[in-house]
PAGUDO-326469 format. One record per residue: residue number from 1; chain; x, y, z of N, C-alpha, C, CB in turn. Coordinates in nm, 4 decimals, always signed. Atoms other than C-alpha are relative to their C-alpha. Glycine has a CB too. Layout:
// residues N
 mivo miza     n.xx     n.yy     n.zz    ca.xx    ca.yy    ca.zz     c.xx     c.yy     c.zz    cb.xx    cb.yy    cb.zz
  NUM    A        X        Y        Z        X        Y        Z        X        Y        Z        X        Y        Z
...
END
This chain:
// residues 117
 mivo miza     n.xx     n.yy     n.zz    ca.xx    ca.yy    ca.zz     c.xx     c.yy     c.zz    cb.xx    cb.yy    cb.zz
    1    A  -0.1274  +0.0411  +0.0538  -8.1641  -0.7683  +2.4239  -0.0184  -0.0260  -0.1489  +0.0549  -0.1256  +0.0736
    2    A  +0.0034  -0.0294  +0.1685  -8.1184  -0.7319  +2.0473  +0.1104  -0.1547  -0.0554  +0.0998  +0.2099  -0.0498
    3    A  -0.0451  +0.1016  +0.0802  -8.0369  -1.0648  +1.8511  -0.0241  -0.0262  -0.1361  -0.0297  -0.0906  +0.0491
    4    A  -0.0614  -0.0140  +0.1255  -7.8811  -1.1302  +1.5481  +0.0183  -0.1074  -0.0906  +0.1110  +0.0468  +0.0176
    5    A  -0.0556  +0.1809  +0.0690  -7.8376  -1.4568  +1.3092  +0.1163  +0.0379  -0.0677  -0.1180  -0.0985  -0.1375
    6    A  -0.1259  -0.0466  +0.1055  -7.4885  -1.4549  +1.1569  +0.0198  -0.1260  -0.1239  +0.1719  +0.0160  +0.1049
    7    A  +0.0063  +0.0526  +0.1391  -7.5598  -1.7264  +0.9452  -0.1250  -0.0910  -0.0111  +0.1343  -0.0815  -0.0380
    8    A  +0.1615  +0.0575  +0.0256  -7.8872  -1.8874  +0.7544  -0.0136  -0.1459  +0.0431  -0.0482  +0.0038  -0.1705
    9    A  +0.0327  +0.1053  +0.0005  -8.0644  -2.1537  +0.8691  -0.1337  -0.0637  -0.1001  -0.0074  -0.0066  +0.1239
   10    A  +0.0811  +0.1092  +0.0962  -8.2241  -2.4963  +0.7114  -0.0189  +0.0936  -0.1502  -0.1838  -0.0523  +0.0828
   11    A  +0.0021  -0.0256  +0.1450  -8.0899  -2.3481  +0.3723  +0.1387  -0.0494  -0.0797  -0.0226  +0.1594  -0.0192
   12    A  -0.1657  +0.0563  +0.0665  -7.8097  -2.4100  +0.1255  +0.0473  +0.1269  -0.0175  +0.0136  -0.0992  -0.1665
   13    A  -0.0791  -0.1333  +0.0361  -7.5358  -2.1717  +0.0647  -0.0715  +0.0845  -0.0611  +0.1132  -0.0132  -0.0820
   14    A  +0.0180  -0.0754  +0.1344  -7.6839  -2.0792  -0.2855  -0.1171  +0.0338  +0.0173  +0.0190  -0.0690  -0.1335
   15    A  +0.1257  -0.0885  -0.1101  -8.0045  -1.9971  -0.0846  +0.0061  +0.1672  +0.0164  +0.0240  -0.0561  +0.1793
   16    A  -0.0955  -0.1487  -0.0973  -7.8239  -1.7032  +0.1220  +0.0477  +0.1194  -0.0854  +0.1701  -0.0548  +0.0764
   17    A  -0.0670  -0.0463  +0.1052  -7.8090  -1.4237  -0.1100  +0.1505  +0.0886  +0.0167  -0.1021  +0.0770  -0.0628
   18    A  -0.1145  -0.0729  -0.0335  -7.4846  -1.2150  -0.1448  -0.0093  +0.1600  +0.0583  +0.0764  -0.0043  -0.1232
   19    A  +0.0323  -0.1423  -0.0833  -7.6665  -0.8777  -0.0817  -0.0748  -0.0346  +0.0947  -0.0733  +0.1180  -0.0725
   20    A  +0.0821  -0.0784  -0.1434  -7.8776  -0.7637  +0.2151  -0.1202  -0.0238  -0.0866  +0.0380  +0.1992  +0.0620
   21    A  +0.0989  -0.0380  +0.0932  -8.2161  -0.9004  +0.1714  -0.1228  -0.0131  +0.1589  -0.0178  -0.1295  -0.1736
   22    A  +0.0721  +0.0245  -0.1228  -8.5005  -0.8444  +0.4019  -0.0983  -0.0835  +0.0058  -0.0467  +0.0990  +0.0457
   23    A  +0.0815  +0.0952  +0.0372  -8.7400  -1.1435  +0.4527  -0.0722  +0.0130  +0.1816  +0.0907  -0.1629  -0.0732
   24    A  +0.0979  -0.0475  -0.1410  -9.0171  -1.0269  +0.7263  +0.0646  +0.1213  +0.0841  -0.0141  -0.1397  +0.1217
   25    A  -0.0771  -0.1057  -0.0678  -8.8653  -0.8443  +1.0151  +0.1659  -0.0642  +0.0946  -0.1296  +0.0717  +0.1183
   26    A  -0.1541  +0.0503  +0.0195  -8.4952  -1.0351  +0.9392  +0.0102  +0.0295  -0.1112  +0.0460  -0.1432  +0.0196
   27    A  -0.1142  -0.0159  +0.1362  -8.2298  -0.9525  +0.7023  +0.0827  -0.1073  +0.0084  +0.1045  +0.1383  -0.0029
   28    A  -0.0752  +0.0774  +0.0108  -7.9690  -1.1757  +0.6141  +0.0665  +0.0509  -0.1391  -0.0592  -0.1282  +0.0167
   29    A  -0.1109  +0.0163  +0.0384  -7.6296  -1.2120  +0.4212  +0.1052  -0.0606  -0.0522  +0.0147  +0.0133  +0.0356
   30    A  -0.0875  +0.0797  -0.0171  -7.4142  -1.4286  +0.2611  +0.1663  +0.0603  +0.0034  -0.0325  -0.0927  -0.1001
   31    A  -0.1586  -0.0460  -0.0574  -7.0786  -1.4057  +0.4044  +0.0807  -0.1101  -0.0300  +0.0177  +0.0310  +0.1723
   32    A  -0.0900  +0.1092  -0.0132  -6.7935  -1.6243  +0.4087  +0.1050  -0.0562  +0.0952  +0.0507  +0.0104  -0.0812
   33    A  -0.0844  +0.0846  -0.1754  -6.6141  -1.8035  +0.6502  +0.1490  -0.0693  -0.0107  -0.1086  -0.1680  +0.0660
   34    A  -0.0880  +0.0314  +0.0388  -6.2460  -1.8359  +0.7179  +0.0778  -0.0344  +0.1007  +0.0342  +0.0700  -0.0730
   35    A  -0.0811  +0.0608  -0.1004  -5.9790  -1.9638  +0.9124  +0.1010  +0.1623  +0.0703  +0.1114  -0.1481  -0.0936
   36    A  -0.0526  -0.0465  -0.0333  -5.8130  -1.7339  +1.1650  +0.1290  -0.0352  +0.0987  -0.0734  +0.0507  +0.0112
   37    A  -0.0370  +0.0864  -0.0688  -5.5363  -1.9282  +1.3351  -0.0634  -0.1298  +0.0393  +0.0230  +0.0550  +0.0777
   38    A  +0.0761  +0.1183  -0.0365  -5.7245  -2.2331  +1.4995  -0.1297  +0.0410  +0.0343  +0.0592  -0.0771  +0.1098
   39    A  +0.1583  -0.0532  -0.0077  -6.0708  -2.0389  +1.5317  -0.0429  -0.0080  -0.1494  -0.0208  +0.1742  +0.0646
   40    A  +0.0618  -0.0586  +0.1465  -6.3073  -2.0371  +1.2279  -0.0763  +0.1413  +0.0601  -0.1350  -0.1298  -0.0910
   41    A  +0.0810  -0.1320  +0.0046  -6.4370  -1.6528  +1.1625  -0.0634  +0.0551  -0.0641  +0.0362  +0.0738  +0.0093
   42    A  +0.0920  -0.0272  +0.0882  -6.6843  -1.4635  +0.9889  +0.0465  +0.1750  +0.0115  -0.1691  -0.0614  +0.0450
   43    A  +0.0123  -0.1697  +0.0103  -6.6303  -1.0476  +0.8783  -0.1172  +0.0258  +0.0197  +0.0354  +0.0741  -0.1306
   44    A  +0.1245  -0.0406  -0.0007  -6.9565  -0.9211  +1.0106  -0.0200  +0.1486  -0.1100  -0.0332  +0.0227  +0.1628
   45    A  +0.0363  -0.0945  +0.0393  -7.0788  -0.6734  +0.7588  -0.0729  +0.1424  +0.0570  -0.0452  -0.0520  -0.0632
   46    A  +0.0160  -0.0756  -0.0439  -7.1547  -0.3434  +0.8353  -0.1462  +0.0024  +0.0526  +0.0473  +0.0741  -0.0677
   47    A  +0.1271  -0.0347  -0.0187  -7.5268  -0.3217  +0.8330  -0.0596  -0.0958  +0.0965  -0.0700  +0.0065  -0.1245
   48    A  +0.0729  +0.0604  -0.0772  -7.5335  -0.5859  +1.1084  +0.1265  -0.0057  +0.1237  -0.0687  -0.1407  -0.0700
   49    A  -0.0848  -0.0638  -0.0724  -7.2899  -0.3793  +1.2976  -0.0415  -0.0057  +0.1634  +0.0075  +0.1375  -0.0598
   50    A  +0.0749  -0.0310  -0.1289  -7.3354  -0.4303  +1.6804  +0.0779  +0.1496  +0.1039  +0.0092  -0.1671  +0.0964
   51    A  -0.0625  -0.0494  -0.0554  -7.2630  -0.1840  +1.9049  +0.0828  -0.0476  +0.1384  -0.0645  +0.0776  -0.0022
   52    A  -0.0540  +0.0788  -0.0757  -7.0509  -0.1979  +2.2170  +0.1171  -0.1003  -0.0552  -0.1021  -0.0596  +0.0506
   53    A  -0.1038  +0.0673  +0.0321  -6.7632  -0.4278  +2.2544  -0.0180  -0.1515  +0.0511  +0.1171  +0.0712  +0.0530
   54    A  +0.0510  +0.1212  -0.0203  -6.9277  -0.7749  +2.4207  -0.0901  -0.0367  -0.0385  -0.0119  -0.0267  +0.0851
   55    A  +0.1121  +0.0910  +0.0600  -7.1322  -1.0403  +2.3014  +0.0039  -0.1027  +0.0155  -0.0216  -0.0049  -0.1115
   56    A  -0.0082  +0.1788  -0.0017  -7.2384  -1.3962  +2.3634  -0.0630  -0.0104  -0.1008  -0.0663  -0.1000  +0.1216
   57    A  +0.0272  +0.0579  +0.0923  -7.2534  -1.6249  +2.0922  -0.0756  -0.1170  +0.0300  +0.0984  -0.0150  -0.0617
   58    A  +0.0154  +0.1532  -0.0041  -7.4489  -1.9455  +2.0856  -0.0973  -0.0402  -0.1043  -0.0501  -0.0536  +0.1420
   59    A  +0.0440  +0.1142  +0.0836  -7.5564  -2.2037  +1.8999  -0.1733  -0.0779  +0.0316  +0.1277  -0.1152  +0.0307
   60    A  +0.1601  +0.0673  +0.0527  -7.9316  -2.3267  +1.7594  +0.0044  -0.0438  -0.1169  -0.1256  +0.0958  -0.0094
   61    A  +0.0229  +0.0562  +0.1404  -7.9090  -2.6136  +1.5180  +0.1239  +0.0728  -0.0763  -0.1645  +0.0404  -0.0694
   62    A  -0.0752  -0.0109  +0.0781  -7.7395  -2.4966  +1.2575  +0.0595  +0.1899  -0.0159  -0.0748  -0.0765  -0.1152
   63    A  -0.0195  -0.1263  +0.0376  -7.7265  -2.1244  +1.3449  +0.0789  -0.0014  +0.1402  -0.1344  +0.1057  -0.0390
   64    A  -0.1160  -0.0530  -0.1359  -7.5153  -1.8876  +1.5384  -0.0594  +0.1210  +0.0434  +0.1805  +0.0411  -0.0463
   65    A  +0.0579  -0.1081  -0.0825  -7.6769  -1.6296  +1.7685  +0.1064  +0.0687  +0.0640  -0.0976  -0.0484  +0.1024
   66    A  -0.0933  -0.1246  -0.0862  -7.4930  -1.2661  +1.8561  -0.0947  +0.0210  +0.1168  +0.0300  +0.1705  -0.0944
   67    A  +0.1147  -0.0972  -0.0464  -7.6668  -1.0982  +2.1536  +0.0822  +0.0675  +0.0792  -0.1361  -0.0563  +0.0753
   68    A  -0.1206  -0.1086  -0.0474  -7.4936  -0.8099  +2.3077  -0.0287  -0.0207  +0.1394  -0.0099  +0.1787  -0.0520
   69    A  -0.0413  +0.0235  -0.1651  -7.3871  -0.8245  +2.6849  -0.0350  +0.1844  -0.0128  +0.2180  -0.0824  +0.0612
   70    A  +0.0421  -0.1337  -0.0454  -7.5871  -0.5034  +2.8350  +0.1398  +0.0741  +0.1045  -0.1613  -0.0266  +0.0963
   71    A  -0.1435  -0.0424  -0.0808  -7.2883  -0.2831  +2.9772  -0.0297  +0.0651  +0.1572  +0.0894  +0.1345  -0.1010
   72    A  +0.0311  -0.0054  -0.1380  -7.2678  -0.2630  +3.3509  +0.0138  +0.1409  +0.0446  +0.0869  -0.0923  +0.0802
   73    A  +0.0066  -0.1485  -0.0670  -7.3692  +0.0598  +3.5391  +0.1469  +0.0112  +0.0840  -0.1514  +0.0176  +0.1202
   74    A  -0.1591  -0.0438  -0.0310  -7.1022  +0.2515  +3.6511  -0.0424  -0.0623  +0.2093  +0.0486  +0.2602  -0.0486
   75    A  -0.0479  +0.0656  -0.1236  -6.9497  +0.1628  +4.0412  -0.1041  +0.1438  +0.0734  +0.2152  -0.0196  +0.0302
   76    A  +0.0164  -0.1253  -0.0919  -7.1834  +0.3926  +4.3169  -0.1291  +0.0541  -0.0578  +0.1317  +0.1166  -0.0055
   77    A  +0.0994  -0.0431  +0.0758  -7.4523  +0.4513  +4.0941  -0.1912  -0.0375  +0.0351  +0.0547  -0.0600  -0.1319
   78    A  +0.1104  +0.0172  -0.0555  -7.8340  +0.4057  +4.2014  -0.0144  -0.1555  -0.1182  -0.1169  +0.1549  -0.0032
   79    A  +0.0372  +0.1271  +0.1579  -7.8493  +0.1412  +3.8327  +0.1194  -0.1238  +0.1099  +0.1096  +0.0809  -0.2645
   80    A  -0.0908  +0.0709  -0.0119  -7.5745  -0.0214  +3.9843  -0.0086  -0.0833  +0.1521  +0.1134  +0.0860  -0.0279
   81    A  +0.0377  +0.0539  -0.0980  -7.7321  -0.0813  +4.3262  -0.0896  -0.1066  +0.0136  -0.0294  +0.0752  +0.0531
   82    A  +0.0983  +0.0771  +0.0214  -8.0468  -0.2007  +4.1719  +0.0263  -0.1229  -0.0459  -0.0753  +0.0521  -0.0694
   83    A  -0.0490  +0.2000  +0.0421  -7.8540  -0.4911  +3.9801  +0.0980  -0.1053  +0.0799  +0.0938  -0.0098  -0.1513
   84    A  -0.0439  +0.0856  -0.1482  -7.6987  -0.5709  +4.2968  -0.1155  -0.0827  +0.0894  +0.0606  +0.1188  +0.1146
   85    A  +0.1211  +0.0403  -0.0882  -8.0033  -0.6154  +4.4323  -0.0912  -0.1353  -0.0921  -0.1105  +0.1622  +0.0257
   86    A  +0.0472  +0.0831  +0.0876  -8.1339  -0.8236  +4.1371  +0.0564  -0.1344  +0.0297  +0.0256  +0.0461  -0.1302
   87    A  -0.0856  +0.1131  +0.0173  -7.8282  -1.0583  +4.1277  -0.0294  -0.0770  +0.1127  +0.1466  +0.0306  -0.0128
   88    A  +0.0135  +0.0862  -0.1476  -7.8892  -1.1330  +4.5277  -0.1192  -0.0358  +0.0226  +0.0374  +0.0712  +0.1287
   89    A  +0.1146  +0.0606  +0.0250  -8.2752  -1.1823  +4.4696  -0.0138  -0.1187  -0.0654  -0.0634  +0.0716  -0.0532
   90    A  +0.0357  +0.1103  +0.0974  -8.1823  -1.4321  +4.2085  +0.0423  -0.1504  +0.0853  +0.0971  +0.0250  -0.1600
   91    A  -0.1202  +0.1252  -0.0993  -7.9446  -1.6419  +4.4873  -0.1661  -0.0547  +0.0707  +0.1781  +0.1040  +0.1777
   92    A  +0.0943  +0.0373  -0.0880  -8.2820  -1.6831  +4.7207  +0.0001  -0.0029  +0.1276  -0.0273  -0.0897  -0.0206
   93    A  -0.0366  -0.0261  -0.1036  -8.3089  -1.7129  +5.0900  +0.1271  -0.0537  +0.0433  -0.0870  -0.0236  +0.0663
   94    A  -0.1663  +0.1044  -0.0846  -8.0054  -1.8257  +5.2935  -0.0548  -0.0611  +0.1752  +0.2005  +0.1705  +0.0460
   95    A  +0.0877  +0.0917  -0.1363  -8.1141  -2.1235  +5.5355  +0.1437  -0.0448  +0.0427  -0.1403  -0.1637  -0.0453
   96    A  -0.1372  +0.0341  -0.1269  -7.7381  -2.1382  +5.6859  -0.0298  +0.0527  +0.1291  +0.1587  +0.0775  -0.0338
   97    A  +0.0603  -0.0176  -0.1537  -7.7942  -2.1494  +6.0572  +0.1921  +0.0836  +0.0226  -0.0655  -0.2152  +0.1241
   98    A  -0.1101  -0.0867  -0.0149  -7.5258  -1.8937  +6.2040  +0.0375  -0.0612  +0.1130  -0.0202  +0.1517  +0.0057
   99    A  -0.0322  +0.0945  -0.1302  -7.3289  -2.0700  +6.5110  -0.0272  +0.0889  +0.1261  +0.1699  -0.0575  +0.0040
  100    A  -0.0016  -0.0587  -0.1345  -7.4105  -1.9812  +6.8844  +0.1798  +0.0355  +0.0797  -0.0956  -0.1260  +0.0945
  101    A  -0.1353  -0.0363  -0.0075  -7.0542  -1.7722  +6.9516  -0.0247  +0.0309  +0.2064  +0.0479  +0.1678  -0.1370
  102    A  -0.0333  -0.0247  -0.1718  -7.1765  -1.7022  +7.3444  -0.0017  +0.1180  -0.0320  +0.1426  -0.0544  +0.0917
  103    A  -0.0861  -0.1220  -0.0804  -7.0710  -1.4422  +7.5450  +0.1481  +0.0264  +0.0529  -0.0564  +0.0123  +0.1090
  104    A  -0.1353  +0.0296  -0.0340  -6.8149  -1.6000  +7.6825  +0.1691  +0.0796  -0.0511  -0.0077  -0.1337  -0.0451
  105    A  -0.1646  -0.0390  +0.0053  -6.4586  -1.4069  +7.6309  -0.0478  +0.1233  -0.0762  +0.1329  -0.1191  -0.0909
  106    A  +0.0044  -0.1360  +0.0884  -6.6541  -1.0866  +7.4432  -0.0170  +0.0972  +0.0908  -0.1153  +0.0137  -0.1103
  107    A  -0.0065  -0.1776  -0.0903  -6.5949  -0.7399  +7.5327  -0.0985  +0.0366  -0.0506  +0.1286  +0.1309  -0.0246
  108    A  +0.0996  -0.0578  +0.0129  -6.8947  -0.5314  +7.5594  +0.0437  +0.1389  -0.1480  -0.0408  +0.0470  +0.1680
  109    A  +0.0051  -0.0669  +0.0985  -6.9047  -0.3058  +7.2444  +0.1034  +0.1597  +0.0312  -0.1625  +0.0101  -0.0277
  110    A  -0.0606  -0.0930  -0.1016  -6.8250  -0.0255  +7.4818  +0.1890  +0.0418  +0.0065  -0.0466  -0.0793  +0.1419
  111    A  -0.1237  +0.0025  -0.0243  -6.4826  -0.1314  +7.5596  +0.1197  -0.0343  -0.1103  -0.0009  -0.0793  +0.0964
  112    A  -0.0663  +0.0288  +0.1423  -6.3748  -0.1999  +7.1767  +0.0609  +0.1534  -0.0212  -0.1259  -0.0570  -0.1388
  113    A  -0.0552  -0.1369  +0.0295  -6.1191  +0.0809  +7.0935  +0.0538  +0.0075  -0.1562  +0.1256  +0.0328  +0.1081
  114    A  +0.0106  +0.0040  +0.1460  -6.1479  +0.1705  +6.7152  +0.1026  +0.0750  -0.0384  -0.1263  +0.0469  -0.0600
  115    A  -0.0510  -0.1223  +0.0783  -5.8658  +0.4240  +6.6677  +0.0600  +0.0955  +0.1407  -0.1473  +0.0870  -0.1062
  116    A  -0.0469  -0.1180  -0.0846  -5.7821  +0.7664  +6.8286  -0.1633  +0.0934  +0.0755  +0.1090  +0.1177  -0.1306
  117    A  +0.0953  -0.0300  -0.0594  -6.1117  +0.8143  +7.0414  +0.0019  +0.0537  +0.1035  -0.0546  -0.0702  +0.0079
END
């Protein structure tokens, strides 16, 4: 998962330069920040363009973390079985006891009529 800082930390504004500068293996930006109705927003500049259309944001200290939401395999798909299978590995066993239903009042499998048989 590819993450992003959208704004500098433990610095001052006049820190943050106005171009694109690379410092190790981060860049950074100063941007500016504005009111959009009752949200504050930031114009992400191009060169820290994400792709895709989701993203969670969160918060460290004084910064703000993008990281893109991986887009879900299509419906029917072998990818799409496997992260089925992931999601229900992550739940763990299931220790619900299932109730004793009897015999009592059930028709043998046999005598169940499904249709036009």
């Amino acid at each position: 998962m590819s993450t992003t800082a959208v704004t500098a930390a433990e610095k001052s504004p006049d820190d943050v330069p106005y171009a694109s500068e690379t410092v190790g293996t981060e860049s950074s930006r100063r941007v500016r920040l504005f009111r959009n109705g009752a949200n504050q927003a930031v114009r992400i500049p191009k060169e820290f363009e994400l792709p895709g259309t989701d993203a969670v944001m969160r918060r460290e200290n004084n910064r703000l973390i993008l990281e893109l939401v991986p887009d879900k395999p299509k419906k029917g798909t072998a990818a799409a079985l496997l992260l089925a299978l992931e999601e229900i590995a992550k739940l763990g066993p299931c220790s619900d006891t299932f109730p004793d239903i009897g015999e009592e009042g059930m028709l043998p499998l046999d005598d169940i009529a499904f249709g036009n048989d």
